[in-house]
C-alpha positions as CSV (number, residue, x, y, z in Angstrom):
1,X,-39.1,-50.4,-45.2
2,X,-37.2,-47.2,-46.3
3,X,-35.7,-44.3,-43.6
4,X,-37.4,-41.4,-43.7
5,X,-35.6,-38.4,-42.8
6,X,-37.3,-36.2,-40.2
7,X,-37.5,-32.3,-40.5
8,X,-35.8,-29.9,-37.9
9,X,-39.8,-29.5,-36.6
10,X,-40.8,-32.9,-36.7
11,X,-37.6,-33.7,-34.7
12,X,-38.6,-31.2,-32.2
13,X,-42.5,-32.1,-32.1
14,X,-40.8,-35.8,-31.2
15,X,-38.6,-34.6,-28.7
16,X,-41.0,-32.7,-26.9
17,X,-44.0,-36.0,-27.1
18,X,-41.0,-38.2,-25.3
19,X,-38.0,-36.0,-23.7
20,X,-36.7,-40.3,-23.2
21,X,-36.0,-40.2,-26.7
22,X,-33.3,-37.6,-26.7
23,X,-31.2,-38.6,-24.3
24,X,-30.7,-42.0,-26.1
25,X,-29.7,-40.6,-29.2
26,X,-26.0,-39.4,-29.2
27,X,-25.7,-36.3,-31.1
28,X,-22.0,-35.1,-32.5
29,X,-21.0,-31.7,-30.8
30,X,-17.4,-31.9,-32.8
31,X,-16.4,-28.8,-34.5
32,X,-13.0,-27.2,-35.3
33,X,-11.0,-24.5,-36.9
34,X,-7.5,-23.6,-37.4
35,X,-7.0,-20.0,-38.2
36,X,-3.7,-17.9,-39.0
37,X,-3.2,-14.0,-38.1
38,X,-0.2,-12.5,-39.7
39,X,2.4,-12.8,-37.9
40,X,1.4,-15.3,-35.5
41,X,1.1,-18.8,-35.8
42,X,-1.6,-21.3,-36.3
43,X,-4.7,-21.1,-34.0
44,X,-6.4,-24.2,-33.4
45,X,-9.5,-25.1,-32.1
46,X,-11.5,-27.9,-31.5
47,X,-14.8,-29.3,-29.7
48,X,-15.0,-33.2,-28.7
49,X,-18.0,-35.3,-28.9
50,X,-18.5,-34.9,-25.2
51,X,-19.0,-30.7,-26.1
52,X,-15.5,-30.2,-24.5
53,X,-12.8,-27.2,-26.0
54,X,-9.5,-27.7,-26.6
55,X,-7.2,-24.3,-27.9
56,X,-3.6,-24.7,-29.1
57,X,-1.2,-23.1,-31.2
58,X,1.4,-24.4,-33.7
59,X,4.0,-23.1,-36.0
60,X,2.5,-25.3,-39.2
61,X,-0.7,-26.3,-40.5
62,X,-0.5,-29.7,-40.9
63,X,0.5,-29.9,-37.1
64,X,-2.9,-28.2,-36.0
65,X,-4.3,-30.4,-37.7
66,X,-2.9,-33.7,-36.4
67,X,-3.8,-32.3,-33.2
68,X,-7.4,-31.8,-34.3
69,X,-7.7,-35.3,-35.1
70,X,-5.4,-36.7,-32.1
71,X,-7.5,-34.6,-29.5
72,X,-10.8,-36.9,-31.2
73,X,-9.0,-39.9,-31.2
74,X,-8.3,-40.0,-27.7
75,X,-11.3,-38.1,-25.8
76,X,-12.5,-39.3,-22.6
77,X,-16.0,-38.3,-21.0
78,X,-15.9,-35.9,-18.7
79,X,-15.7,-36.6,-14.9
80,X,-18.6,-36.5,-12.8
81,X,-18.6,-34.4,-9.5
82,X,-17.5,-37.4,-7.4
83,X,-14.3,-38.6,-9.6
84,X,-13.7,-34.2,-9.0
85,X,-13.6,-34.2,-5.7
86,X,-11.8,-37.5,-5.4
87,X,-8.6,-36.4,-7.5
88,X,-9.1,-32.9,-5.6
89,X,-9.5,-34.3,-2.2
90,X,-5.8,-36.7,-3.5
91,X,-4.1,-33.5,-4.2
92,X,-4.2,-31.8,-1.0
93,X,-3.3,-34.7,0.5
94,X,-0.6,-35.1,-1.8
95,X,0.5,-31.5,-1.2
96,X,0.3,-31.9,2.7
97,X,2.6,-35.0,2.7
98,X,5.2,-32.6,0.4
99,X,5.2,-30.1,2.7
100,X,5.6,-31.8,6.0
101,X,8.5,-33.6,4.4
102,X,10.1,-30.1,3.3
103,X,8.6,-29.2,7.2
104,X,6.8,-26.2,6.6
105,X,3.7,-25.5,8.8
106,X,0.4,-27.2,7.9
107,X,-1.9,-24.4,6.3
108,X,-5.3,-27.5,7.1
């Protein structure tokens, strides 16, 4: 049996028959640039696969785009909200212990 490739609207009639379907199928968000503005050095710019930005700047072009290719290479998914408050609830904890040891006045 051959593939068939589905049209844009043939994609969306499926979506729409079984939203199930979408969510399986893992869709590339990656997308870059590197620009240059006279004077100033290389503008970089990247999206991971997760739909995450990444900016930097660099003096050369092959540099930008290393990073480009080094910011895919090593992508992570994002944290969800728990993992968030987690490493936030270990950095004020973290920044209480440093001040009682330098023994300033608790601010919590």
């Amino acid at each position: 049996m051959a593939k068939q490739k589905l049209s844009r609207k043939e994609l969306k009639r499926l979506f729409m028959a079984f939203p199930e379907i979408k969510n399986k199928i893992k869709m590339s968000k990656r997308n870059w640039s590197i620009t240059k503005i006279e004077g100033e050095w290389y503008n970089a710019k990247c999206t991971d696969s997760y739909g995450v930005s990444h900016q930097n700047w660099f003096e050369h072009a092959y540099d930008a785009n290393d990073w480009i290719y080094y910011m895919w290479e090593t992508e992570k998914p994002p944290l969800d909200q728990d993992e968030q408050d987690e490493l936030l609830a270990n950095a004020i904890h973290d920044c209480r212990q440093i001040d009682q040891r330098a023994g300033l006045r608790a601010i919590l």
